[in-house]
Structure formats: C-alpha cells, structure tokens
KOLTI-507383 format. One record per residue (C-alpha): x, y, z. Coordinates in pm, whole numbers. Example, Ala and Ser with C-alpha at 12.3 -4.5 7.8 and 13.67 -1.06 7.14 Angstrom:
// residues 2
<pt px="1230" py="-450" pz="780"/>
<pt px="1367" py="-106" pz="714"/>
***
This chain:
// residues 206
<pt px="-1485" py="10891" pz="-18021"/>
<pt px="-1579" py="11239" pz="-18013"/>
<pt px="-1879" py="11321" pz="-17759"/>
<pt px="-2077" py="11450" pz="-18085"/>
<pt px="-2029" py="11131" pz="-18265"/>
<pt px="-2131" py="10927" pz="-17988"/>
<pt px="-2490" py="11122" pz="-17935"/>
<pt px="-2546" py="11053" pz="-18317"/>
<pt px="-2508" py="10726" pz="-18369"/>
<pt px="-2647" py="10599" pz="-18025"/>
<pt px="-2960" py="10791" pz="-18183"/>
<pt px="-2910" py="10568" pz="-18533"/>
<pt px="-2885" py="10246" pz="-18374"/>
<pt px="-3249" py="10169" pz="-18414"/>
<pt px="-3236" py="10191" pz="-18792"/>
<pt px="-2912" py="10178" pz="-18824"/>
<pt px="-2866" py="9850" pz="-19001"/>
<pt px="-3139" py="9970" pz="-19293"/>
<pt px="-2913" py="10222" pz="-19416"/>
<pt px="-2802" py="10257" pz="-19710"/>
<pt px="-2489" py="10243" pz="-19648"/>
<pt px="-2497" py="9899" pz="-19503"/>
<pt px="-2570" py="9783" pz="-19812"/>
<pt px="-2331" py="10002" pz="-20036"/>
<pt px="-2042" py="10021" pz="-19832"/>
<pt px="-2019" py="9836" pz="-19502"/>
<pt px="-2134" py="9504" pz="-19616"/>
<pt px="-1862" py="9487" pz="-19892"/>
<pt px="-1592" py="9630" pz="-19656"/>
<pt px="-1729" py="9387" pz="-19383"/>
<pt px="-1698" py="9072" pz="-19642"/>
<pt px="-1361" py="9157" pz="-19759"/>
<pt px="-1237" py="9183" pz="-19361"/>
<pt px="-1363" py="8818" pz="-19317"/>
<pt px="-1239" py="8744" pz="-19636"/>
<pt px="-900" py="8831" pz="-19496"/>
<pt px="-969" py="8722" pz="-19174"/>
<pt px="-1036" py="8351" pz="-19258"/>
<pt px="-681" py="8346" pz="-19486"/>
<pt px="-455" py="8519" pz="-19239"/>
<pt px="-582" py="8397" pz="-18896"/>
<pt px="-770" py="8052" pz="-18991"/>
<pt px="-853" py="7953" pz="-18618"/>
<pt px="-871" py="8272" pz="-18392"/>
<pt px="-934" py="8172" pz="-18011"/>
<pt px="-1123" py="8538" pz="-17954"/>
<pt px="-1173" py="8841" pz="-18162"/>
<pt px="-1261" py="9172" pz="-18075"/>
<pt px="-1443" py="9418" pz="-18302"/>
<pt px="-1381" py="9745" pz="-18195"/>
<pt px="-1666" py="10016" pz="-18297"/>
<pt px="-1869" py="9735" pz="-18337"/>
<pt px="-2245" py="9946" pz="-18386"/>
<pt px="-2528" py="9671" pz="-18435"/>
<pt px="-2305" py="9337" pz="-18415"/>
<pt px="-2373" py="9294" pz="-18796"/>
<pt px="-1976" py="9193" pz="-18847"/>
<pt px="-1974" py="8954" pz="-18498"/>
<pt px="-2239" py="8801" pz="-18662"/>
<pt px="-2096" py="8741" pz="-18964"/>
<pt px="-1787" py="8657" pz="-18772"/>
<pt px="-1930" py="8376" pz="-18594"/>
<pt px="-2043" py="8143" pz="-18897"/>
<pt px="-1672" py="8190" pz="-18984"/>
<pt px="-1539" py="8111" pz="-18660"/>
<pt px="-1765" py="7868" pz="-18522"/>
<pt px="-1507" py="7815" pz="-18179"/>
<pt px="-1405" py="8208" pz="-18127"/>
<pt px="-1500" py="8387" pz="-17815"/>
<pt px="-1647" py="8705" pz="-17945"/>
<pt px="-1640" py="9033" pz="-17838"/>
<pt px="-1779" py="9419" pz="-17964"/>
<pt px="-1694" py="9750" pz="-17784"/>
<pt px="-1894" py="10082" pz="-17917"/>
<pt px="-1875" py="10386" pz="-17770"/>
<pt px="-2250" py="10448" pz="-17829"/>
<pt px="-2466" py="10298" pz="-17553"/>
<pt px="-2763" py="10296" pz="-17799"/>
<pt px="-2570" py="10084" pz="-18041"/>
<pt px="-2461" py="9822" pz="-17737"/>
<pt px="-2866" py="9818" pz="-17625"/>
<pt px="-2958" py="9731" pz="-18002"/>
<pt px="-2693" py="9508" pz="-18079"/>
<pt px="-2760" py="9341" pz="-17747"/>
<pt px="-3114" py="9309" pz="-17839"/>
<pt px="-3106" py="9165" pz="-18166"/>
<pt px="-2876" py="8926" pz="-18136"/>
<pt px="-3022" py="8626" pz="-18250"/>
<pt px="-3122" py="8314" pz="-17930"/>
<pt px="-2838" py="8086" pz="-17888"/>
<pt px="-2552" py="8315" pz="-18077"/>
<pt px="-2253" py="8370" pz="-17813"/>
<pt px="-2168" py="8697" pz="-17859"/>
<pt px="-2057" py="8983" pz="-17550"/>
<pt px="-2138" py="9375" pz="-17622"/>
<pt px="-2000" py="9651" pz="-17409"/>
<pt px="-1984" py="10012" pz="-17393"/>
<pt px="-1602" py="10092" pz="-17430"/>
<pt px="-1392" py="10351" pz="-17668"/>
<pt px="-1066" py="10241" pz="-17853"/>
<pt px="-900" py="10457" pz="-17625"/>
<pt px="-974" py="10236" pz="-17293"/>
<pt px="-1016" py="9863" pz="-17374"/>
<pt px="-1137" py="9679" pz="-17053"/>
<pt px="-914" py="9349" pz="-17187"/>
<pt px="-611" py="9232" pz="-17047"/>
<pt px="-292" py="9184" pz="-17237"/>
<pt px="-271" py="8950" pz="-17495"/>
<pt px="-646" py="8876" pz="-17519"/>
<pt px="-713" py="8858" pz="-17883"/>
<pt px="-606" py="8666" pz="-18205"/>
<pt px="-808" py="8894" pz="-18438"/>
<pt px="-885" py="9278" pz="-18361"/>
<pt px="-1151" py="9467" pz="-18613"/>
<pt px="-1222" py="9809" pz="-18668"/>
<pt px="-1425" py="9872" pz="-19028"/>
<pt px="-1503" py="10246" pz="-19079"/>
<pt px="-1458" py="10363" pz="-18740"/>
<pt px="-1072" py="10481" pz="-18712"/>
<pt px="-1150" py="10814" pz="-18831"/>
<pt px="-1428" py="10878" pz="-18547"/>
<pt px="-1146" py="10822" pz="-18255"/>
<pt px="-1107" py="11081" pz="-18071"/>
<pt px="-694" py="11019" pz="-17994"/>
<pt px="-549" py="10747" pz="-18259"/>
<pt px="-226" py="10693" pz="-18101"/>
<pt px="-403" py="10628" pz="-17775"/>
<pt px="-655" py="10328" pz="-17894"/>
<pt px="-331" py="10181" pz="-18157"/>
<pt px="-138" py="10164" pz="-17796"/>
<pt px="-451" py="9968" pz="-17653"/>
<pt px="-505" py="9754" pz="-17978"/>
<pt px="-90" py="9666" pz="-17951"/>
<pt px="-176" py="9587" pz="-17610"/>
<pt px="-488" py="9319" pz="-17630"/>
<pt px="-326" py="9185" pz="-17947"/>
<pt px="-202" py="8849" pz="-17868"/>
<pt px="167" py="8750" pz="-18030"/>
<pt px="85" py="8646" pz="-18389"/>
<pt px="-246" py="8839" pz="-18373"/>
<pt px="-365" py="9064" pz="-18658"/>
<pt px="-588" py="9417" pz="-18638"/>
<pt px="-780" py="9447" pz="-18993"/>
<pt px="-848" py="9795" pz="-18979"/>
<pt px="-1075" py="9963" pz="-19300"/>
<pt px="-1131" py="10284" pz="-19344"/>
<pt px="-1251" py="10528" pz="-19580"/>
<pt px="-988" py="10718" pz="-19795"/>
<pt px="-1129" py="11039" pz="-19887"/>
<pt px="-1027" py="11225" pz="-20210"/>
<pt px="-1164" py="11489" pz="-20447"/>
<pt px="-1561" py="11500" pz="-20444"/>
<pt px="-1517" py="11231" pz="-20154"/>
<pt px="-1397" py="11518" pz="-19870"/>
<pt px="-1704" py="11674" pz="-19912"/>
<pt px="-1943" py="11363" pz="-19881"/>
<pt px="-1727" py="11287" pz="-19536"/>
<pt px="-1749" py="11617" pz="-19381"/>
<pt px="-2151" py="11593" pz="-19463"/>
<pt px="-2194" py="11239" pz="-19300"/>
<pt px="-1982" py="11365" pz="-19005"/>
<pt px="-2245" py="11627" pz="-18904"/>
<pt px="-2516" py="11392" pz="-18954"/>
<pt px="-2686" py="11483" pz="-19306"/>
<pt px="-2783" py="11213" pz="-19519"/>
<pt px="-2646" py="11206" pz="-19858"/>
<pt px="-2692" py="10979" pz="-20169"/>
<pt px="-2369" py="10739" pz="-20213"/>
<pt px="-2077" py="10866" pz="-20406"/>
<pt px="-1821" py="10728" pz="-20641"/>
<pt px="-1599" py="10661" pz="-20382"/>
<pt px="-1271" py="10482" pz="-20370"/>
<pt px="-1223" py="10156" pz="-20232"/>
<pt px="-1201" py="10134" pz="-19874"/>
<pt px="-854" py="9922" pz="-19825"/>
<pt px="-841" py="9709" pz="-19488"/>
<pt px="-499" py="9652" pz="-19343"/>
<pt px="-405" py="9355" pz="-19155"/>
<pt px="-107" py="9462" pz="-18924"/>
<pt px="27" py="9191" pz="-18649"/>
<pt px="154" py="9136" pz="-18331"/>
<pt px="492" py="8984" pz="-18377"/>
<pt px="611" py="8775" pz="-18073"/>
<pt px="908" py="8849" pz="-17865"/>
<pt px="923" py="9233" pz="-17888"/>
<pt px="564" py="9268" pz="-17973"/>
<pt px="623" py="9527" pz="-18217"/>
<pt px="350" py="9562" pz="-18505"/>
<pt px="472" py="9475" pz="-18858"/>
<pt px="285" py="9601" pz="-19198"/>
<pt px="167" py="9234" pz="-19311"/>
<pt px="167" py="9237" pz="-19703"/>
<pt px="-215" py="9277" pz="-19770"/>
<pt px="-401" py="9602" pz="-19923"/>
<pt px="-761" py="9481" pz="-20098"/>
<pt px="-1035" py="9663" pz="-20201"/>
<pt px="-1382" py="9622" pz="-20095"/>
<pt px="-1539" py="9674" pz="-20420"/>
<pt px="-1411" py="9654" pz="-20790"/>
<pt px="-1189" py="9936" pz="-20795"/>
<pt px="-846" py="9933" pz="-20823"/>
<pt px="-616" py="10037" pz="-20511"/>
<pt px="-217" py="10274" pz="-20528"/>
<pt px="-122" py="10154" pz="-20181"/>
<pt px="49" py="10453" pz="-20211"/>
<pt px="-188" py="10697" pz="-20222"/>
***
C-alpha cells in the first residue's frame, strides 16, 4: 500500500466503520464475498483477509465459519489497534500489521484468502498475487472485489484517493472473483463466478 494511503486510513480507523460507505458499499460487497464464500469453500480450516481495516468482514466471517482459524493483515497500524480493540470478548480472531506484498504465513496456510476494496491501494500487484498464490492452500480460493471505475465513477475514485469525502455515486457493481489454487502445479485457475454486490447488472467483459 502506498505510504500515503497507509497515513490516511490508520487516521480513519476510529470512525471508520460509521462511514458511509460501510453501509452503501462495503457491507453489500462484504455479504456477497461470504455469500460466495459459504458455496465455494463450505468448511475452510483458516482464512485470511487481507486489507482487513476494522475486522468488520472476520467478524462476519466467523458466524459463517464457526471452526476457521482467522486471520486479518492491514497495512495501517491504526486499523490493527482498532480492530484489535473492538473485537468483541470470546471471538477468536488474530490482527497484524502486514502489506499484501509480504505475508508473514507459510506456504499453503489458507483455504479462503479475502481482499474487498483494497487491490487497487497495493502498492506492487504482481508482488502480493505471488504471496496470495503462495499462502493459498491446494483447492483454496482468493475472493477478491474491487471497484470498477467508469465514466462519472473515475472522478469519485481519484477524490476518495486523496482523502475528500464525497456523497455516494451511481456506481457499478463491484464484482468479486473467486480464483483457486489448483493442486499439483499450483497454478491459479479463473473459477466460473462474477456477481454483483448490488442490483445491477455485470459484462464480465467490461
């Protein structure tokens, strides 16, 4: 994540979660993650949420999957320190400051990889998909949503990226993709899912 990026939203953390854009846009993307979780990976052993802010998604995550070790990386320390501290007693869930680019996992460690709205903020992609490919257990899927930004949309981005606060858009959907770790050579393969988050229609080819 770039340097800028990381100042910003370890400064958000504390409100971070009464945004409106939990409410408008990462709740929605959030649910349809799980939603595709739950039918593509049924019984994960550990999942990993990477750019994971407040824990909102790890939370949600665990009334899903009631026997998965959980785990969130964010590059923000701020976001760690509040997700860390709002956790609720007795949820089993670990926080640590990490970027995409440098997971501190070994091989193989997860069944179910997340990253919702954060792709765009890493600071080398090829880097962090290497590292994602790496912890990805055989048979493990990364849901990765993201926002797709087109016409009046490019603007709104480039505002929220230098911190101003705007009122929400017509946007298009935000489509997770589930890719997975196929065993043997390891390789990731498309799987056949592209959903929206909202009621809007998708061109997977757009």
């Amino acid at each position: 994540m770039h340097h800028h990026d990381v100042d910003r939203f370890g400064e958000w953390a504390p409100t971070y979660e009464q945004h409106w854009m939990q409410r408008r846009i990462m709740g929605p993307v959030q649910e349809t993650v799980l939603e595709m979780a739950t039918a593509q990976v049924p019984e994960p052993a550990a999942i990993l949420d990477i750019g994971c802010g407040t824990g909102r998604l790890l939370r949600a995550a665990a009334g899903r999957f009631p026997g998965a070790r959980l785990e969130g990386v964010d590059a923000a320390e701020g976001m760690i320190k509040q997700a860390t501290a709002t956790l609720p007693r007795g949820l089993q869930i670990h926080f640590q400051q990490a970027t995409a680019e440098s997971l501190p996992f070994p091989d193989g460690s997860f069944d179910l990889v997340f990253s919702t709205m954060t792709f765009h903020h890493w600071s080398d992609q090829r880097k962090a998909i290497g590292e994602i490919r790496r912890v990805l257990a055989p048979g493990g899927r990364w849901l990765l949503a993201d926002m797709v930004a087109k016409g009046p949309m490019v603007l709104v981005v480039r505002l929220l990226r230098i911190g101003r606060v705007v009122p929400p858009a017509s946007t298009r959907c935000s489509r997770p993709l589930a890719w997975r770790s196929s065993p043997g050579e390891r390789r990731r393969e498309p799987a056949a899912t592209s959903q929206c988050s909202r009621s809007e229609s998708c061109n997977p080819d757009a």
